[in-house]
N, C-alpha and C positions, 0 to 999 in steps of 0.2 A: 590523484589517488583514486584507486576506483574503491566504487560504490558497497559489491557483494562478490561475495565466490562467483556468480553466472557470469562476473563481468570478464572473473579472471581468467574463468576454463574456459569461454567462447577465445584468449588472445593466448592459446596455447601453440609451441610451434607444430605444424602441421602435421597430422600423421601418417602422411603416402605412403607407400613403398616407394624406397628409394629407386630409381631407374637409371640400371649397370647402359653403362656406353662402351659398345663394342665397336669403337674407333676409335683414334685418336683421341689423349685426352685434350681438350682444347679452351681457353679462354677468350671472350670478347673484351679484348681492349676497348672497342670503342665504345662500349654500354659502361666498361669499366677501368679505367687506364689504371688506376692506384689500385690496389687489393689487400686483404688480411692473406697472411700465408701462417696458419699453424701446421705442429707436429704433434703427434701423438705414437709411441708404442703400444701397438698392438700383439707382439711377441719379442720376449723380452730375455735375458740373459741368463737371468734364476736366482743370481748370487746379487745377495744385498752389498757385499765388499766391494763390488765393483760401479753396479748400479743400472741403469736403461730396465728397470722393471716395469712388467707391463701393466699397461696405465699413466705410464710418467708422459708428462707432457715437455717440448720443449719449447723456443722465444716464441711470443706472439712480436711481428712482423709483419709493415708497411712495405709491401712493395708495388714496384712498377716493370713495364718491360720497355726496354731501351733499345729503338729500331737503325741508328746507326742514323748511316745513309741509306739505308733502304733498298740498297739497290742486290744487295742478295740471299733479302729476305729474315737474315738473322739476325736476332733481336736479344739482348741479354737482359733476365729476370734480375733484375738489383734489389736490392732490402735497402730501404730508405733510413735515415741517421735519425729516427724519431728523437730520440732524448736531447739531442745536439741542431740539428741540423732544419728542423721543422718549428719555425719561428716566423711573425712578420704577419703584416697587412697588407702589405705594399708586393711588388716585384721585386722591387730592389732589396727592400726587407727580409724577403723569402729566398732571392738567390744569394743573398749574404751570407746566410743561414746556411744554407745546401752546400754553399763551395766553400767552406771553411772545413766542415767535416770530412774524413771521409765516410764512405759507403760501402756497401758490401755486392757483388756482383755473387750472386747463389748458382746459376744456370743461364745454359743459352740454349734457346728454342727457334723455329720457322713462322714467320708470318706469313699466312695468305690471307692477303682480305684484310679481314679485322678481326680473324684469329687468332691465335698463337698456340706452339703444340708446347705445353708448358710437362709433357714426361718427362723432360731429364730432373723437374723440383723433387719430383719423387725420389730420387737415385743422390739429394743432397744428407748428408749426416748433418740432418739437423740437433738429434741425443748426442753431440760429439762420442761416439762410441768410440770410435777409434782412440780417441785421447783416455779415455777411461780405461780400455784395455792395456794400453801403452804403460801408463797411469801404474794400472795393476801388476803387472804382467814383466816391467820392467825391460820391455822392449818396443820395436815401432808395429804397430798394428796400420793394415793402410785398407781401402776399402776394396773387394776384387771386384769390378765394373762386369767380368765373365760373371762372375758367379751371383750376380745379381740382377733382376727384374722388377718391372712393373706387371702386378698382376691383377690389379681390380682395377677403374674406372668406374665411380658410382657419383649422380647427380640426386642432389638432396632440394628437393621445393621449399622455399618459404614463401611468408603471405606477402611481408613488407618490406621485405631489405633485399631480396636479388636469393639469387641460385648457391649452395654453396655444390662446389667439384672436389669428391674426396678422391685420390689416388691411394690407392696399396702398392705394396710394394715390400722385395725381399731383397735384405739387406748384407751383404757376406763379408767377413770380415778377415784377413789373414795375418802372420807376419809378416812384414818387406823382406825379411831376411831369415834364414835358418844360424840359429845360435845354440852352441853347444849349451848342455843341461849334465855338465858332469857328476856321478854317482860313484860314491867307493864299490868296488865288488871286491865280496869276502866270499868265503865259504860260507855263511850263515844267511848270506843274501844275493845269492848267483843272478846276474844278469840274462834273465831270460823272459821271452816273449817277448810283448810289446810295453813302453809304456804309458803312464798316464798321459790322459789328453792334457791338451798346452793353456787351457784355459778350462776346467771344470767351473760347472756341469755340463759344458757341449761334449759329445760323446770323444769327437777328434780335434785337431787342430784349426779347424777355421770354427766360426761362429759366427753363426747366422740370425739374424731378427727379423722383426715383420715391422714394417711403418707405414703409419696412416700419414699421407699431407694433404690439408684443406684448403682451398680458396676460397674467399669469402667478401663480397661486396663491403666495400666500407658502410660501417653504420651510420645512418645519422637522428638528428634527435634528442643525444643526450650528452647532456651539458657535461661537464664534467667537476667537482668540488675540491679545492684544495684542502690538502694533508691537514688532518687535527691532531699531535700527536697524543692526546690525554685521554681518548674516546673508545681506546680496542681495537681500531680499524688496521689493516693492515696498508701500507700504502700501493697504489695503485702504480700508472703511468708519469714518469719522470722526464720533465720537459726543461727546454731552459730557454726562458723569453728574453730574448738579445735585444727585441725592440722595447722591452720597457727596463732596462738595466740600469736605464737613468733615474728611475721609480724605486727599482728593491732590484735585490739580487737578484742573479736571473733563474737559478733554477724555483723551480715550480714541484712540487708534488700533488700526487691528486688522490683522492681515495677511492679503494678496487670494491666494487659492488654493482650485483646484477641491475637490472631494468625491470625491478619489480609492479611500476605503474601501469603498466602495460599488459602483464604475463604472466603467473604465478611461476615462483621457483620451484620445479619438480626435480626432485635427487631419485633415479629410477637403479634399483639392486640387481648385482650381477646375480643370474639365475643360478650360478656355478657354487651359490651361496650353501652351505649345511643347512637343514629348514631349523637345528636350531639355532645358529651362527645368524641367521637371516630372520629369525623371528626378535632376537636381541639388539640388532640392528633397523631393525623396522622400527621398534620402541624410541632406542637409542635416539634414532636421526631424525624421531618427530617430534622429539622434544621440543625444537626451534617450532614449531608452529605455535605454540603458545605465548612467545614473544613477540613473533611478526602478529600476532592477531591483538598482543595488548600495545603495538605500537600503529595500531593505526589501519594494519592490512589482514585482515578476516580472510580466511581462504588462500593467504599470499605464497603458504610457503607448504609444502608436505614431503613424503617421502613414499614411494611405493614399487613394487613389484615390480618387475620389467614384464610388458605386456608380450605376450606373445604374439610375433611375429615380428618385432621391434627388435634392431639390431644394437649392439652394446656400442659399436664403432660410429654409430650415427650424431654427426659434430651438430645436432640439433637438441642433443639428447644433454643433460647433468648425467654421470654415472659412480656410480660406489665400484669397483672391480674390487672382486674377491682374491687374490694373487699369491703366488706359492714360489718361495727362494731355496735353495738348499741351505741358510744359513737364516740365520734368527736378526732381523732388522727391521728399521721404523715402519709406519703406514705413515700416508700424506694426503695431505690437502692442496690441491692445486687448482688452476682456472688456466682455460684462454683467454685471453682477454685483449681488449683495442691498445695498444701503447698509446695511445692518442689522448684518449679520457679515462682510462681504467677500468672500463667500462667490464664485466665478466660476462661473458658468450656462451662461456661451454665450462663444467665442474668437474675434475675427476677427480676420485677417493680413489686411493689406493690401502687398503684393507689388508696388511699381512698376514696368511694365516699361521704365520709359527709362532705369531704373540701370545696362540692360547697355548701351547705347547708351555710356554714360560710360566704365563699366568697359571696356568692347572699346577706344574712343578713348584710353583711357591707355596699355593696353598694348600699341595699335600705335605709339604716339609714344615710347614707349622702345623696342620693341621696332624698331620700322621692319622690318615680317615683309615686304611684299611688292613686295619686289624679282624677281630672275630666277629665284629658288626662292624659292618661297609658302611660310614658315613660319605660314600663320594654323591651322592646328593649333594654336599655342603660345598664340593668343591665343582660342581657344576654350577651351583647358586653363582658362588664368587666369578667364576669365568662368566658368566652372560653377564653379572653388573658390571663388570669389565669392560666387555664389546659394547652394551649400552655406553657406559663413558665416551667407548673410545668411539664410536661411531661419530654422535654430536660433535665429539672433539675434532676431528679430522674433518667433518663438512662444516661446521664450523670454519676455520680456514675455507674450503671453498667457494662461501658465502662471504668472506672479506674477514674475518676476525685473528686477530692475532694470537699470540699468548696472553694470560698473565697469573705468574707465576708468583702469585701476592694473593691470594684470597684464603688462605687456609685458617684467616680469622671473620670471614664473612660468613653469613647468619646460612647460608650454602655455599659450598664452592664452586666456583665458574664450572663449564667442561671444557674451557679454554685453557684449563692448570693441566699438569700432570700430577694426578691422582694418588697418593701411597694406602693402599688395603689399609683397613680398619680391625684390629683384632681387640680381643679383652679376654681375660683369664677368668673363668670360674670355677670353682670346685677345684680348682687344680689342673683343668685343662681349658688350652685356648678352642676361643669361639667367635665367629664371625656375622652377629644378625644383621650388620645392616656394613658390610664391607666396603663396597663404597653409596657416595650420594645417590640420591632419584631427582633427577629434571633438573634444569635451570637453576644455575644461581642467580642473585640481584641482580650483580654483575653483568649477565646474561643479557637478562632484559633489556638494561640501559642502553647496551654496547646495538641493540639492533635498534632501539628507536633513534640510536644516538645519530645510524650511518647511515640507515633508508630513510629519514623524515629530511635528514640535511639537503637544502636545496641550493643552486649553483646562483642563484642572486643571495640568497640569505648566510650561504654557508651553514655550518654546524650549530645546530640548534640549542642541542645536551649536551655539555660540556663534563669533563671530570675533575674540576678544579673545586667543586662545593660542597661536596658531603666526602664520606668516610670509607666508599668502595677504595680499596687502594688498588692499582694497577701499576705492574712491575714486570718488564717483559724480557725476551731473550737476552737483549748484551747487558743487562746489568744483572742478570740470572745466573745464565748457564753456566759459569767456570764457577768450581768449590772457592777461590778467592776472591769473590766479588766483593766491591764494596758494601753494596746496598744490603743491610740488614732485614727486608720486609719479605724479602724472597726468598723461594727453592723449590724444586721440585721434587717429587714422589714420596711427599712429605703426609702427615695425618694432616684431617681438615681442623685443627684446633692451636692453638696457642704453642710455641712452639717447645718452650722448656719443661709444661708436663706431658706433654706428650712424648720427649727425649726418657724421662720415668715409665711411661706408658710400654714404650718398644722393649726398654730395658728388660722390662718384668713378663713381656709374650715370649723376648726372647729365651730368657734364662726358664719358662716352663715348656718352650716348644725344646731345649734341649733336654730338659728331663725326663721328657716323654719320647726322644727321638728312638725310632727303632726301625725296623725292616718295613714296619706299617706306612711308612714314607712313601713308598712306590706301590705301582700297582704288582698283583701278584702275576709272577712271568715275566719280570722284568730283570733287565740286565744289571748285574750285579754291581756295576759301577754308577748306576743309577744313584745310592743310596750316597754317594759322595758327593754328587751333585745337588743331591735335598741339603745336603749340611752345609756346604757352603753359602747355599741360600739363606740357613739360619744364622749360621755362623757371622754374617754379615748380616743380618737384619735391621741394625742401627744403622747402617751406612748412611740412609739419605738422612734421615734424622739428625744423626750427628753434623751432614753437613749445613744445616740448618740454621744446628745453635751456635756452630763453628762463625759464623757468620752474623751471631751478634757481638761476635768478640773485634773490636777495631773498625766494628760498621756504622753505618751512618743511614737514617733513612730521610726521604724527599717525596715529594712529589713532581710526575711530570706536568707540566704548567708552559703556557705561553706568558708573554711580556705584555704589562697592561699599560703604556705610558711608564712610569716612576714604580709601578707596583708590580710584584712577582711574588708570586705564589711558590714558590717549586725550590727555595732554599734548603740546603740539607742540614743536619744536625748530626751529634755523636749521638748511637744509641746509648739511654741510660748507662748509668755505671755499675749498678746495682742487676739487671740484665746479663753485663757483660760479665760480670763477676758468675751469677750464677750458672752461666753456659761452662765457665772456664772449671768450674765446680762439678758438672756433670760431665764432658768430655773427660777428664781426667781419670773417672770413676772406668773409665772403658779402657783405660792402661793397665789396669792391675792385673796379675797373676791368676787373681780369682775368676776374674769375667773373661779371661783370652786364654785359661787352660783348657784343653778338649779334653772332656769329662772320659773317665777308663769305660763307660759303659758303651762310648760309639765307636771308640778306635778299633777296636775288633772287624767292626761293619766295615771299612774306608779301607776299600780292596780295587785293583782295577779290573778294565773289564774283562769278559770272561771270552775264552775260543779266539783270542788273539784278534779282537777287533778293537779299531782305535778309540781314543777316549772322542768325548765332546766336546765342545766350547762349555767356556765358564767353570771351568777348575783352579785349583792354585796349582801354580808354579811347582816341581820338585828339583830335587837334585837328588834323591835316594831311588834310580831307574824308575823301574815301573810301581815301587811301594810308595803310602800316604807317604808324606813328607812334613810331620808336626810342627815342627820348626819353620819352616815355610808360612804354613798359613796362622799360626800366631804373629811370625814376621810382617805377615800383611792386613793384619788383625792391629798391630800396635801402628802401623805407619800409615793407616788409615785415618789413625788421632795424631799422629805428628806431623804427618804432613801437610795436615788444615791448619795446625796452632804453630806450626812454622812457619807456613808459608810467608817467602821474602814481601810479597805487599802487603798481609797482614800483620807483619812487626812493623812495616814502613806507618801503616797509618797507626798503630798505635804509639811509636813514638814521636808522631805528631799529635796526637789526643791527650797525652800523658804532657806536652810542653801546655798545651794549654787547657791543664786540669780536670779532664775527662778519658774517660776509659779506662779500663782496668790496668792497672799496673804492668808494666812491660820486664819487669824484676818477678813477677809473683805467674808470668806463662817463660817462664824460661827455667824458673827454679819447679813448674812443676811439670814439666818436662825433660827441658837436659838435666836440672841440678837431679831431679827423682833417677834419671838413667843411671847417670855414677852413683847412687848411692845403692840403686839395683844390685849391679855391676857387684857394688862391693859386699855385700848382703845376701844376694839368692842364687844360689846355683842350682836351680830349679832350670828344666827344659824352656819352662814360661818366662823366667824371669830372667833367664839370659837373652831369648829371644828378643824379648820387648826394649830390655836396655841398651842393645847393642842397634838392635832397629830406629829409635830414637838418637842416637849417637849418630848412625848412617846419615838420615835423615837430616840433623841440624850442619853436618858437614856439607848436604848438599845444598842448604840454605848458604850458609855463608861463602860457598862458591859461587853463585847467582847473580848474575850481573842485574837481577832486576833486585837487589840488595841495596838499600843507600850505605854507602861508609860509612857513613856515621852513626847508621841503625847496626851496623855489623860490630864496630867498635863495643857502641852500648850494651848488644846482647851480652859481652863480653863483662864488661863492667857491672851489668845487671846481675852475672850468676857470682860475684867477689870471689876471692882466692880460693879456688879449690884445690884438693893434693887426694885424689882418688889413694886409695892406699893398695889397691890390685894393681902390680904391674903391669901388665897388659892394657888396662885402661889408664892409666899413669902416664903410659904414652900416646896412645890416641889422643886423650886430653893435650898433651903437651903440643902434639903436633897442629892441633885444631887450630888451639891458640897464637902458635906463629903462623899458621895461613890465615889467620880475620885479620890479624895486627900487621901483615906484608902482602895486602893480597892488592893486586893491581887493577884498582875499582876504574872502573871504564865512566867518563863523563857526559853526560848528556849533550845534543848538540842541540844547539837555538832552533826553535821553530821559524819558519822559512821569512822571512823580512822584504826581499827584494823583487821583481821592482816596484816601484814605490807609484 
């Protein structure tokens, strides 16, 4: 561990100018027979629906070049079976390993000497584009070899590990084939001119990229630590050790984290940055230095400027890239890194700039700032605490951290959560002082002394099996039916069922103040439809939340002590689940899912015959609002969490053995509340919601992920109904012969043989 900051910045990677090779690009096998081979986009597609945005990185990759016989000169670049294939002490150990796999052959190159002309690695789709396009596009995209080149050759010095060789390179991409795009032509829409390109945003038919490939000396030096999974680390390099299989399983995990003992971790900002988008993110991303200095490393970690004259592309560099899609999608945190030891090499953030576009549009549709005095100060506030978040959170990830989407009752929350705005009503109007958190959670800190103090004799030092941080990450997260009760994202940082009260009450005062003040003045007229549906749904995450202490269970993740485990799960309270099933319901009513007469007026499309945006509701009334629609998606927003087939599954397993809410008492206040709707309101609201929830439990009981005997029950749970509207008299009827004859498909045994 070093000493002081002097120790850090004297072991920084060097800062030469890079020096372009106008020859052949070439490598020395023999100083280095095995090599790192990364990718990197450096111009990128645009569109988040497809993907290759620039900044994305693709596999880090062991290869070697394979000289045949030698005798004319051509040698084939292979990618070696790291996860599989690279095992053993021994020869025999090592070729056991190698020839059981296969391998991948990338490119074939000329040896002279102890050269090799490794241009064609450049010209390999390593961002599977092609398949993305295909993917997208619904046709065969193939790469055109004419219409693409290597255009840079640049050698980058380092002090201690070898030279690394970046190639650029333009990458063009076409159809195999010409496939008709048939169009009705009317009179109202004559077929003329040209039309749209075959892949937007490229102007025509092919699409073209730009990619960086690196080669890079194998590192050596650092050891590598296997997987903890309780500690926030993400895992690294995935290996499987054949020769001790007779010991423990064979695969192996290791945990992904830079070589801080040596080098301080610099995250250097695309200049391309807004200076105030880059002043919020400077803040943001230096959060983390206050952890690495209380775990041990003073000076270990920072974020700064990109210095002039330093190139963004340079694979010596961490980078934040600023980046620009024509469609509204995530930012990331990615690394290159050794498959070997997990070791991380190189950082890339990728920073989307349309997330402030969203985040600004929420916080004017609650806030409604510009009226006859301009509050858009408040909604700049909120957009920088944002990028602050999001910043930390996405290098975060680059420095090895995972999610965890379970802190919203810790004393701060991670910036490894995703975040949901902080509002509170005063006076009658909402207000935002403290929107989201400032710096580091507990969490936070734990999670970096946990992964950089871990050492490869001692292993993981700080465990998270002994106090109260709880961490809960992607797969038991991200689907709205997850089991685990302790998670969700874009949630408040507080307790989850008053805070479901909390949204309720921003929401119902941002509708009563909703008006034209929503958007900025000069904006498109369809704008204002857009603010509302933001309010309009403003419980969404929340509700998925509480939805999720109905039939959940919480745990923690834990390793095996001998005889003792830590990581058993339980039912959430019953008292809990009751109360979620109490406030979710509260969100079906006529009152909370009518749209108020004072906005309908406003909820126009847009204007001068330009099309709408993303994030609309659905219509069927042409181009006019559609009320019935977005109450439709307003009511099935709560039925389709309190239906969902695995959440009845686990509650009528809770309910056999005397926990959890009643599986009679979410069905009668759901489907039995629809019929009674149905029979009750013929109100716009109240037909919507009933029939919505009707829709909705019908597509529950078609669902093969339904157990029979939880479909039966439902049935059983709501007792003899006789809807008295005929119309609903027979939907009901029909329902009930399709639970009672429906042809439940059976599980098949988990795999047994061979033995």
């Amino acid at each position: 561990m070093p000493d002081n900051q002097d120790q850090l910045q004297q072991d920084q990677p060097r800062e030469d100018q890079p020096r372009e090779d106008q020859l052949r690009p070439v490598w020395n096998v023999a100083e280095h027979p095995e090599f790192l081979v990364h990718s990197l986009i450096i111009g990128g597609i645009g569109m988040s629906g497809i993907g290759a945005d620039r900044g994305s990185v693709g596999p880090s990759l062991v290869c070697r070049a394979d000289a045949g016989d030698g005798r004319d000169g051509r040698v084939l670049i292979t990618a070696t079976n790291t996860a599989y294939g690279f095992s053993g002490c021994t020869d025999a150990e090592r070729d056991a390993a190698r020839e059981s796999f296969a391998e991948s052959a990338l490119a074939a190159g000329i040896r002279d000497g102890d050269l090799v002309d490794v241009s064609a690695l450049a010209l390999v789709d390593f961002g599977t584009v092609a398949q993305l396009l295909s993917d997208a596009k619904d046709r065969t995209f193939v790469l055109d070899r004419d219409l693409s080149r290597v255009e840079r050759v640049t050698t980058y010095e380092q002090d201690h590990q070898g030279d690394i060789l970046a190639l650029e390179a333009v990458l063009t991409f076409r159809p195999e084939k010409a496939q008709p795009t048939p169009k009705e032509a009317t009179g109202h829409s004559p077929r003329v001119g040209f039309g749209e390109p075959l892949v937007f945003p490229a102007p025509a038919d092919t699409v073209t990229i730009r990619q960086q490939v690196t080669l890079r000396p194998l590192p050596t030096g650092f050891d590598p630590v296997p997987f903890d999974p309780t500690i926030g680390a993400m895992p690294g390099g995935v290996v499987h050790a054949f020769d001790k299989i007779a010991e423990h399983d064979a695969q192996v995990r290791y945990l992904r984290r830079h070589r801080i003992a040596e080098r301080p971790i610099v995250f250097y900002l695309d200049p391309a940055m807004p200076e105030v988008i880059k002043d919020a993110v400077l803040v943001g991303g230096n959060w983390w230095a206050a952890a690495f200095e209380a775990a041990g490393f003073p000076g270990g970690y920072r974020v700064e400027v990109l210095p002039d004259g330093r190139e963004l592309q340079d694979p010596r560099l961490n980078i934040v890239y600023w980046t620009h899609r024509a469609d509204r999608g995530w930012s990331y945190g990615m690394s290159q890194s050794d498959p070997r030891t997990g070791e991380i090499l190189r950082g890339n953030v990728v920073l989307g700039s349309q997330r402030v576009e969203q985040v600004r549009a929420m916080a004017e549709a609650v806030l409604a700032p510009y009226g006859a005095e301009s509050r858009r100060d408040l909604v700049d506030r909120i957009v920088a605490a944002r990028l602050r978040q999001l910043a930390a959170h996405e290098i975060g990830h680059a420095i090895g951290f995972a999610h965890n989407f379970a802190t919203q009752t810790h004393q701060v929350p991670s910036v490894m959560d995703y975040p949901g705005p902080v509002y509170e009503v005063v006076d009658g109007q909402v207000r935002a002082p403290e929107p989201y958190a400032t710096g580091l959670g507990p969490w936070d800190f734990r999670q970096v002394k946990a992964l950089y103090s871990a050492t490869a004799d001692q292993g993981v030092l700080v465990t998270g099996e002994d106090d109260e941080l709880i961490f809960i990450t992607d797969a038991d997260s991200r689907v709205d039916e997850a089991a685990d009760g302790s998670s969700a994202t874009w949630i408040m940082p507080r307790p989850v069922l008053p805070a479901l009260a909390e949204v309720a009450a921003v929401r119902a005062t941002a509708l009563a103040n909703f008006s034209p003040a929503v958007v900025p003045p000069g904006s498109d007229s369809n704008e204002i439809e857009r603010r509302f549906v933001l309010v309009y749904l403003l419980h969404r995450y929340q509700a998925i939340a509480a939805a999720k202490l109905i039939g959940g269970i919480t745990r923690r993740y834990a390793t095996t002590d001998h005889d003792q485990f830590a990581g058993s799960w339980s039912a959430v309270p019953q008292q809990d689940q009751d109360d979620a099933l109490a406030g979710l319901v509260a969100f079906l009513s006529p009152e909370f899912l009518a749209i108020p007469d004072h906005i309908r007026p406003l909820l126009v499309p847009p204007s001068g015959g330009v099309g709408r945006r993303e994030g609309q509701f659905g219509r069927q009334t042409a181009e006019a609002f559609d009320g019935t629609a977005a109450i439709t998606a307003g009511a099935d927003l709560i039925a389709e969490l309190l239906l969902a087939p695995e959440r009845l599954n686990r509650l009528t397993e809770q309910n056999r053995n005397g926990a959890g809410v009643d599986l009679g008492a979410v069905l009668t206040a759901t489907v039995g509340y629809a019929l009674d709707l149905l029979d009750a309101d013929r109100s716009e609201a109240g037909e919507a919601i009933g029939w919505a929830i009707l829709r909705r439990y019908e597509q529950t009981l078609e669902s093969d992920a339904l157990h029979h005997a939880t479909r039966v029950a439902t049935f059983e749970a709501l007792g003899d109904r006789e809807p008295a509207r005929k119309a609903v008299k027979h939907r009901w009827d029909a329902l009930e012969k399709a639970a009672y004859t429906a042809k439940a498909k059976l599980p098949p045994l988990p795999l047994g043989t061979p033995i």
